[in-house]
Residue frames as a rotation matrix with the C-alpha (Angstrom) as fourth column:
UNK 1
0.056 -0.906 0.419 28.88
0.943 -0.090 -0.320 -38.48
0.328 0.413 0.850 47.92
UNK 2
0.790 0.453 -0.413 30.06
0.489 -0.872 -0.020 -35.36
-0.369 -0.186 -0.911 49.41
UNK 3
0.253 -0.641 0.725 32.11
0.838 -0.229 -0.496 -32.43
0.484 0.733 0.479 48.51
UNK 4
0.396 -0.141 -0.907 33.95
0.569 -0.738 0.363 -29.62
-0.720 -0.660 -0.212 50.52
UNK 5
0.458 0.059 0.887 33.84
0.725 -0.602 -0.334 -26.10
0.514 0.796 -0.319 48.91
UNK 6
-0.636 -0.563 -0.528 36.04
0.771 -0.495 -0.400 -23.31
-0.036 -0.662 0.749 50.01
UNK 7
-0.257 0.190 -0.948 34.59
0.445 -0.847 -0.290 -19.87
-0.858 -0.497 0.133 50.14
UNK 8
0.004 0.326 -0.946 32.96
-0.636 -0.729 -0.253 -18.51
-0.772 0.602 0.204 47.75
UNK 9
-0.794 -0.523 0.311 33.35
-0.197 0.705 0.681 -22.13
-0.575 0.480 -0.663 45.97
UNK 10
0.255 0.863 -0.437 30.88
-0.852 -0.013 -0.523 -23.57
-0.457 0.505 0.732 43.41
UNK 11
-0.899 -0.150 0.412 30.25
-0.035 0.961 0.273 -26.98
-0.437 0.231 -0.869 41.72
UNK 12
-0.134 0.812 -0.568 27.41
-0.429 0.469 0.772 -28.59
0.893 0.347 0.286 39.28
UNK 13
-0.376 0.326 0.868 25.05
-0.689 0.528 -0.496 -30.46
-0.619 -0.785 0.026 40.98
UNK 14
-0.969 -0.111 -0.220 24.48
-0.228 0.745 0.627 -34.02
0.094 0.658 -0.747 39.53
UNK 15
-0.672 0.724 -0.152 20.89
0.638 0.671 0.377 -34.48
0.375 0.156 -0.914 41.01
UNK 16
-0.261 0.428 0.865 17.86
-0.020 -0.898 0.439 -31.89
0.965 0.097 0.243 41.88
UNK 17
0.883 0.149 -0.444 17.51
0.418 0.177 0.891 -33.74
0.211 -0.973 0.094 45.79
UNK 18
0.086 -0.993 -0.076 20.58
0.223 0.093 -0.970 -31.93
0.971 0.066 0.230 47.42
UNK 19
0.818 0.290 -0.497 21.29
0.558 -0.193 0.807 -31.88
0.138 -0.937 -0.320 51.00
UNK 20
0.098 -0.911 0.402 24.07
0.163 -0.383 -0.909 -29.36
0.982 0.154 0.111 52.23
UNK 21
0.789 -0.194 -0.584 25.70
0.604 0.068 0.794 -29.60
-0.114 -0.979 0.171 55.93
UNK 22
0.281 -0.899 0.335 28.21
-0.279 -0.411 -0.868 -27.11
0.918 0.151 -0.366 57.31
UNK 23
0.230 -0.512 -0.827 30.77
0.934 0.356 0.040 -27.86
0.274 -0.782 0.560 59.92
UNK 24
0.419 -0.161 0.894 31.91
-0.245 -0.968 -0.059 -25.62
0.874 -0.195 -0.445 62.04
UNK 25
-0.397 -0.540 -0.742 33.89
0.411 0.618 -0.670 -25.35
0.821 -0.571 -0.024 65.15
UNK 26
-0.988 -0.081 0.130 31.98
-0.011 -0.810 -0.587 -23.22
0.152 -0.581 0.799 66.49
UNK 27
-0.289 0.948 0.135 28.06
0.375 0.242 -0.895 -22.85
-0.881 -0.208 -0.425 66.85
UNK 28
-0.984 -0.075 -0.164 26.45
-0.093 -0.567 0.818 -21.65
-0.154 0.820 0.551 63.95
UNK 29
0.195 0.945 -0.262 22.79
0.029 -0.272 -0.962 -20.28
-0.980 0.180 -0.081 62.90
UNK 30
-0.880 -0.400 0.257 22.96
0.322 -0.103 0.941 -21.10
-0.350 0.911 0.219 59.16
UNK 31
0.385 0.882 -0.272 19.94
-0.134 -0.239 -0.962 -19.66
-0.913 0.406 0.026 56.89
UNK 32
-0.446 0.264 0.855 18.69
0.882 0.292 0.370 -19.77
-0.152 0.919 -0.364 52.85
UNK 33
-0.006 0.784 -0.620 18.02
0.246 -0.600 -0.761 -17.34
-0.969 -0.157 -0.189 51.24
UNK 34
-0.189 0.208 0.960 16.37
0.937 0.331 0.112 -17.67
-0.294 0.920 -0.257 47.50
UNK 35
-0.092 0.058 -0.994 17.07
0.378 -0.921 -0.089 -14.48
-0.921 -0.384 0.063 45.14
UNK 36
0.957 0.278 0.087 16.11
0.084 0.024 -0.996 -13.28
-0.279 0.960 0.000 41.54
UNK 37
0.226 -0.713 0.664 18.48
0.965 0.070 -0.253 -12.72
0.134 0.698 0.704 39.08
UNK 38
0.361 -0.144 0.921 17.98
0.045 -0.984 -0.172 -8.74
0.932 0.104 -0.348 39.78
UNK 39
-0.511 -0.814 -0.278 19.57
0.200 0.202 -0.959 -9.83
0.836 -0.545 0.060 43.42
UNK 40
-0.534 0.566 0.628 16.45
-0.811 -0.552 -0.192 -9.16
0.238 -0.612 0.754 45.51
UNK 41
-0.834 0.543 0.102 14.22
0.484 0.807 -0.337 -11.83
-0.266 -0.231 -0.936 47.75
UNK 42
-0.278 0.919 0.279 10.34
0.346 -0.176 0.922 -11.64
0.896 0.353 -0.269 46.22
UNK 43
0.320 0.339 0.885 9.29
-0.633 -0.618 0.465 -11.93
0.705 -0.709 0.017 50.26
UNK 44
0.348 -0.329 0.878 9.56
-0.859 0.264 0.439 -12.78
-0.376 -0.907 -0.191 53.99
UNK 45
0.950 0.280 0.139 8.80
-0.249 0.946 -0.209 -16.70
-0.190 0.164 0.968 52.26
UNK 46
0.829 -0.553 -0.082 11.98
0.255 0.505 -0.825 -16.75
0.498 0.663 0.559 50.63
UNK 47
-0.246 -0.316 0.916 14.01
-0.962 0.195 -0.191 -16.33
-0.118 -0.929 -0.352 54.11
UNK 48
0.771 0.346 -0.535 14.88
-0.077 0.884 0.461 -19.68
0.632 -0.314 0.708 55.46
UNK 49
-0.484 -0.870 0.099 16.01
-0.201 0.000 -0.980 -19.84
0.852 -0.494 -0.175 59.07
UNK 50
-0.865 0.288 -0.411 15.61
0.501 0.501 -0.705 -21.49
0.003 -0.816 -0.578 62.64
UNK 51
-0.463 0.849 -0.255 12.48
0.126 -0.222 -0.967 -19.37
-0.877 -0.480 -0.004 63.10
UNK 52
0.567 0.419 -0.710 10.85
-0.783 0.006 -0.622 -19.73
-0.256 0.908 0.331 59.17
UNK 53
0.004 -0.079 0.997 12.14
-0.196 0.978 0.078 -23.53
-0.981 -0.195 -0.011 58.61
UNK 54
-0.069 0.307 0.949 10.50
0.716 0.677 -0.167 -23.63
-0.694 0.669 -0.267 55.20
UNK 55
0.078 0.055 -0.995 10.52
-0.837 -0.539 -0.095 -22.06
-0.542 0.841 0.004 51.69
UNK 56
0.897 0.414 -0.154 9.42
-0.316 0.357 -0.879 -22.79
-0.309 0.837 0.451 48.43
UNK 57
0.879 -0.364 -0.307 11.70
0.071 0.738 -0.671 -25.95
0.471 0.569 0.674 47.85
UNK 58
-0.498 -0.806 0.321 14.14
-0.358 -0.146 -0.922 -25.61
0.790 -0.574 -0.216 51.12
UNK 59
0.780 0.340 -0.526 13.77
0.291 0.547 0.785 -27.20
0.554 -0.765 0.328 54.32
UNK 60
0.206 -0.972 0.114 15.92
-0.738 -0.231 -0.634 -26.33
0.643 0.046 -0.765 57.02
UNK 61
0.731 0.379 -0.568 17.28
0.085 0.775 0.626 -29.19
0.677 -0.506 0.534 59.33
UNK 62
0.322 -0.819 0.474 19.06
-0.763 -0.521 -0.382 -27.92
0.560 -0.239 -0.794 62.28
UNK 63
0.387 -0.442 -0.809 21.56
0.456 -0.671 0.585 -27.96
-0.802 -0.595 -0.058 63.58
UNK 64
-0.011 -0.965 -0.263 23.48
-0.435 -0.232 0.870 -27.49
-0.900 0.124 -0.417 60.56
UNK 65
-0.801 -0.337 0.494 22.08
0.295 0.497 0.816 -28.74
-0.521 0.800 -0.299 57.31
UNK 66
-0.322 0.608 -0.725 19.76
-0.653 -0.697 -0.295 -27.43
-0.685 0.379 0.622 54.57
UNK 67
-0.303 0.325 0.896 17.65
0.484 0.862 -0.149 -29.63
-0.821 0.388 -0.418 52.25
UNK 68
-0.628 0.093 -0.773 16.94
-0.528 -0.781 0.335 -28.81
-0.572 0.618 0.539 48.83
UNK 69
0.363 0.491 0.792 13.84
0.769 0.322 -0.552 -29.96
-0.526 0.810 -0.260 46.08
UNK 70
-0.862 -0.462 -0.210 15.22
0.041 -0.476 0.879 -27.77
-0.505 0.749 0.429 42.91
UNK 71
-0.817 0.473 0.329 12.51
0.476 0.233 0.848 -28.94
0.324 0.850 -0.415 41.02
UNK 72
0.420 0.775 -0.473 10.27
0.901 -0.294 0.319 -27.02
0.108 -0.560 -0.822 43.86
UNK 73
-0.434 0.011 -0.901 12.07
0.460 -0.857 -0.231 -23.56
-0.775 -0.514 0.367 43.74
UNK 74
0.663 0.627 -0.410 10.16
0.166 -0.657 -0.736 -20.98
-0.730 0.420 -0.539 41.84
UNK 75
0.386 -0.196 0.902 11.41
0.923 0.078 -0.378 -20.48
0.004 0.977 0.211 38.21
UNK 76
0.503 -0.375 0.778 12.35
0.109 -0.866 -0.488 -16.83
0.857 0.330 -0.395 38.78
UNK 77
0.862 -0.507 -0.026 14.56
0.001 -0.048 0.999 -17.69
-0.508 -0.861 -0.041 41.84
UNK 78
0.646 -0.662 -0.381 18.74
-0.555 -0.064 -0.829 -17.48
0.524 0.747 -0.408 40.16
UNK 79
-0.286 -0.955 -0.074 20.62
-0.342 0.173 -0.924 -18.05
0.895 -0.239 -0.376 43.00
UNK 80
0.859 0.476 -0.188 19.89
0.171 0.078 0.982 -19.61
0.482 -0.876 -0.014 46.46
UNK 81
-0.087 -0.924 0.373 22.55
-0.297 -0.333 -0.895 -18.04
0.951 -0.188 -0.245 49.28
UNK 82
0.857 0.202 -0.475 23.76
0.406 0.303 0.862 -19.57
0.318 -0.931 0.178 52.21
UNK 83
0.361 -0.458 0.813 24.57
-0.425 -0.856 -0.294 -18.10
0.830 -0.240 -0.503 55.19
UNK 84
0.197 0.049 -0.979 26.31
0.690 0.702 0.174 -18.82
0.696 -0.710 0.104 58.50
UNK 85
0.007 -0.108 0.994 26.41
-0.480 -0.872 -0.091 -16.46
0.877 -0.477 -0.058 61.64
């Protein structure tokens, strides 16, 4: 089942496996990037992008799609932000 979010959109998530793909017409370099509640990454690890693939409970799968385990991000992660450039 998917779902298309505008900017800045948000939604529950119904299960803790979540995959997220962006379109684009253009090319895009998308990245993850897992951040405390106080808005700050812990370290480098918690970067995900074409050159750092992995982080604690992210995968990336390029072109254009990010994998999540939830149940694998670190308890003091709040928010996980994606990016495209």
């Amino acid at each position: 089942m998917g779902q298309v979010l505008t900017k800045g959109g948000n939604a529950p998530l119904p299960t803790t496996d979540v995959r997220v793909e962006i379109a684009s017409s253009s090319s895009l370099d998308i990245a993850a990037i897992l951040v405390t509640a106080a808005g700050k990454v812990r370290t480098d690890n918690d970067f995900v992008f074409f050159n750092q693939p992995t982080g604690p409970g992210v995968r990336l799968l390029p072109p254009s799609a990010l994998e999540f385990t939830l149940a694998a991000v670190p308890p003091d992660i709040d928010k996980v932000v994606i990016t495209g450039s």
